[in-house]
N, C-alpha and C positions, 0 to 999 in steps of 0.2 A: 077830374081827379082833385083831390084835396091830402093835404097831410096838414096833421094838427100836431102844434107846439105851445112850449108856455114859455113865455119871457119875462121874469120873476110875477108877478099877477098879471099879465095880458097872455091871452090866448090869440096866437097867431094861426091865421089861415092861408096855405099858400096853394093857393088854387094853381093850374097848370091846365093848358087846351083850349076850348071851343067851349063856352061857359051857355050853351045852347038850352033848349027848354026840354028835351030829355036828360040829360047830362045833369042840368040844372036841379031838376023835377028826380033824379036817383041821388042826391047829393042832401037835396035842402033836411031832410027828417035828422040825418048825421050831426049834421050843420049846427041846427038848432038847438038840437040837444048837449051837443059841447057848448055852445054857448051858455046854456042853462047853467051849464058846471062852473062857471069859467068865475074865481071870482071877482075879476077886473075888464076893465076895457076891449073890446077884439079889433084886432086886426085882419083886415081882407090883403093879403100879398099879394098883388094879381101880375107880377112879371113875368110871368109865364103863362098869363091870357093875350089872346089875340081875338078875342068875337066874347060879346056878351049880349045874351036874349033878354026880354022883357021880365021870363020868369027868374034871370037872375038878378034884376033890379029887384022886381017884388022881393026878393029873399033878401037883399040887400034893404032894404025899407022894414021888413018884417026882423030882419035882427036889429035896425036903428031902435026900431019900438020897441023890442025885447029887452035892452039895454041901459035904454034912458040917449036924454040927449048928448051929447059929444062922445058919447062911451062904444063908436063903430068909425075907424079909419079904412079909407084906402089906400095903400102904396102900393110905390111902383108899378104906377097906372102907362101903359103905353099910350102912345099919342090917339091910335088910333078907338081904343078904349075909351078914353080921356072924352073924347070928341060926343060920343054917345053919350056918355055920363051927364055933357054938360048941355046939352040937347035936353037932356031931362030933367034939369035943375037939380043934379044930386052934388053938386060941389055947390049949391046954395043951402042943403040940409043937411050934408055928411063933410067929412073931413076927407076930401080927394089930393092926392100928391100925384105930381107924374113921377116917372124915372130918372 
């Protein structure tokens, strides 16, 4: 699940659940196309993830692209999140915070 917000020009994304690759895969068209709108920076809220798949990294990669560089963070990344993220070198090309 996702709710979408704006915080004077950033569009925040506050993801919640099992960010799996079905889940991931009924979410990303949504996603992307608010992002399209958006016309500042996005934000990925992910404090109320606990599990993220492959295909939510590629979504994560595919709005870095979308965006430009430094204009896609993550907060409020849990540890166990955290640990994935940086397995895959995304807090060497995104902006990752933990909690």
């Amino acid at each position: 699940m996702v709710v979408f917000s704006l915080d004077e020009d950033r569009l925040i994304c506050a993801f919640s659940g099992q960010m799996d690759t079905v889940t991931t895969a009924n979410l990303t068209s949504e996603v992307t196309a608010r992002v399209a709108e958006a016309p500042g920076p996005v934000v990925f809220d992910l404090a109320e993830v606990d599990y993220v798949s492959s295909a939510f990294l590629r979504l994560c990669l595919q709005v870095g692209k979308q965006k430009g560089p430094g204009q896609l963070s993550l907060v409020h990344v849990r540890p166990q999140v955290l640990k994935v993220l940086k397995i895959a070198g995304f807090d060497k090309i995104l902006s990752v915070g933990p909690s």
